[in-house]
C-alpha positions as CSV (number, residue, x, y, z in Angstrom):
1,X,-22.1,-1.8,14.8
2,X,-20.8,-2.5,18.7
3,X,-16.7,-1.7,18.2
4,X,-14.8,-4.3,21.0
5,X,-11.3,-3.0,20.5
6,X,-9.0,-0.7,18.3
7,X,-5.5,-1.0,17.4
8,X,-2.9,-0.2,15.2
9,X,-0.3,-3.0,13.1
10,X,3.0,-1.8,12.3
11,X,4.6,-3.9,9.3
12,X,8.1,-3.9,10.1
13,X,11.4,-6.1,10.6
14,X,11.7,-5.6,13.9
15,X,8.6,-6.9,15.3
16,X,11.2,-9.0,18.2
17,X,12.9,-5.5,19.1
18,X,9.3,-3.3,19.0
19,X,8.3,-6.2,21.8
20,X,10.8,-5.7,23.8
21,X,11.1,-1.9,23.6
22,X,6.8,-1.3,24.6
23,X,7.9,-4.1,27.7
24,X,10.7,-2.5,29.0
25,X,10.1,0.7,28.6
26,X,6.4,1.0,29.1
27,X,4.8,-1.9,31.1
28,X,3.6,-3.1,27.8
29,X,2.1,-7.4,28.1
30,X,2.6,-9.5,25.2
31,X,-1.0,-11.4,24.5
32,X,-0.5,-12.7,21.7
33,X,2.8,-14.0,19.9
34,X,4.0,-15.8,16.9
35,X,6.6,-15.7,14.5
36,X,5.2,-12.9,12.6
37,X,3.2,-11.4,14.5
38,X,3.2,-9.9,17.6
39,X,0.4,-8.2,19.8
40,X,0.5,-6.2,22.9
41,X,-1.6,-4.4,25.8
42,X,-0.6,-1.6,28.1
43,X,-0.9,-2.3,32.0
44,X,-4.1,-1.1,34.1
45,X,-7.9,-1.0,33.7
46,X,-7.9,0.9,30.5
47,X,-6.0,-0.7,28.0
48,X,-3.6,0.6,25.2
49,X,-2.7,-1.8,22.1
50,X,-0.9,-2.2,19.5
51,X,1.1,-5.4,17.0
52,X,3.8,-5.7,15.4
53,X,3.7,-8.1,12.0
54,X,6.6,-9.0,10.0
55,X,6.6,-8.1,6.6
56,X,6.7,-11.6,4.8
57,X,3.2,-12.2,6.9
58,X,1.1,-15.0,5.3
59,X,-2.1,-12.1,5.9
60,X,-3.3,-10.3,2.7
61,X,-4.3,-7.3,2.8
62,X,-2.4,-5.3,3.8
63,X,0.5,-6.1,1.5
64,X,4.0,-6.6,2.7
65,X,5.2,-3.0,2.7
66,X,7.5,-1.7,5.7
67,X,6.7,1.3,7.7
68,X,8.5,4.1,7.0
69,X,8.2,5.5,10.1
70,X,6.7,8.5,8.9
71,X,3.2,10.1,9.1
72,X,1.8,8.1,12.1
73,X,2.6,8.2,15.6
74,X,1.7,6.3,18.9
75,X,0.2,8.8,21.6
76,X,1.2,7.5,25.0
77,X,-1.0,9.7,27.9
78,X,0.7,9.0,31.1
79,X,-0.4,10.6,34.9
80,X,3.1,11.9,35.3
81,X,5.2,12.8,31.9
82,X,8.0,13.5,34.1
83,X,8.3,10.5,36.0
84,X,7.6,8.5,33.1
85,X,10.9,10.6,30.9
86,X,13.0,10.2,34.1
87,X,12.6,6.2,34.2
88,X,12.7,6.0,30.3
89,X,16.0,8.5,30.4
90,X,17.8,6.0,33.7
91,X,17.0,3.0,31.5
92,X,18.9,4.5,28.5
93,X,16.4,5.1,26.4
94,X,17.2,7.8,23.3
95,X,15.0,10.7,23.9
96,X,14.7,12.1,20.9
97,X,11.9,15.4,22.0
98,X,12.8,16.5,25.6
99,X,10.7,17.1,28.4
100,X,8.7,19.8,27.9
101,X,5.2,22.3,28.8
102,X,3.5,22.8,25.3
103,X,1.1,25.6,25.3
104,X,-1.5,23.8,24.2
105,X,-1.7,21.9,27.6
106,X,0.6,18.9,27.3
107,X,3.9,18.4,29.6
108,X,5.4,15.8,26.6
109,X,8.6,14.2,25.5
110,X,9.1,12.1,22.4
111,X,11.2,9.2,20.8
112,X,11.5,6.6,18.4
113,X,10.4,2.8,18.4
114,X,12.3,0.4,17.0
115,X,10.2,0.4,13.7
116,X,10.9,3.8,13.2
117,X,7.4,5.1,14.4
118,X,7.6,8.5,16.6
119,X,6.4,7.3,20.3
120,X,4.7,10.9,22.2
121,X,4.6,10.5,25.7
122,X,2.4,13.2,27.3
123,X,0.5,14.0,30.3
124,X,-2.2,16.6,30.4
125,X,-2.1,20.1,31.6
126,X,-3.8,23.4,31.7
127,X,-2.9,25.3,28.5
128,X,-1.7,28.4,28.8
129,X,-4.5,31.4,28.8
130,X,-6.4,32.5,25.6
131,X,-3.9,29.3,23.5
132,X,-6.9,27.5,21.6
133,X,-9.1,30.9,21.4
134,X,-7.9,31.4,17.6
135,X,-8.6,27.6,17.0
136,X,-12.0,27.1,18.1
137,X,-14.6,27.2,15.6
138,X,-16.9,30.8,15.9
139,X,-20.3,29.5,17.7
């Protein structure tokens, strides 16, 4: 099996407001649009997607539940966390997770999509000595 493409579908009411947010906010081009569903690529050579489908959708499975906006998030790697919270902050954007240097070896900063589902921006750095020593399985 050759997979072409991966993506996640988030069943919500707010497919309209989720476009708009991953556009303004993040560069985000709609490809494909209709009135219950909604799909969308990130910018650049290395594309990022993700849809949006309303929940009285004509498709079966999945069934018509909503996202509850917990237990799944949308990672988000960027070059430069920092530019990319200072843009997101100057365009009013809620943060909802500040700017910040994880030990593990993310500079990150969070918030919330219109559906409800946690967006984590992050960029990669070096962690912080002897951090994943404990979690690395015994060789």
């Amino acid at each position: 099996m050759e997979i072409q493409t991966s993506y996640s579908v988030v069943v919500t009411d707010h497919i309209t407001d989720c476009r708009d947010f991953y556009v303004r906010n993040f560069g985000f081009k709609v490809v494909f649009e209709s009135t219950w569903f909604i799909y969308l690529e990130s910018p650049g050579e290395r594309h990022v997607a993700v849809a949006f489908m309303t929940c009285d959708h004509p498709s079966h499975p999945p069934g018509p539940e909503r996202f509850s906006g917990e237990g799944m998030f949308l990672t988000l790697q960027v070059a430069d966390a920092r530019q990319a919270h200072d843009h997101l902050e100057q365009s009013g954007a809620r943060i909802a997770y500040p700017l910040a240097d994880e030990p593990w070896g993310q500079r990150r900063f969070g918030l919330r999509d219109p559906s409800g589902m946690w967006v984590d921006v992050v960029e990669q750095i070096d962690p912080a000595p002897g951090f994943w020593d404990p979690y690395m399985p015994a060789m």
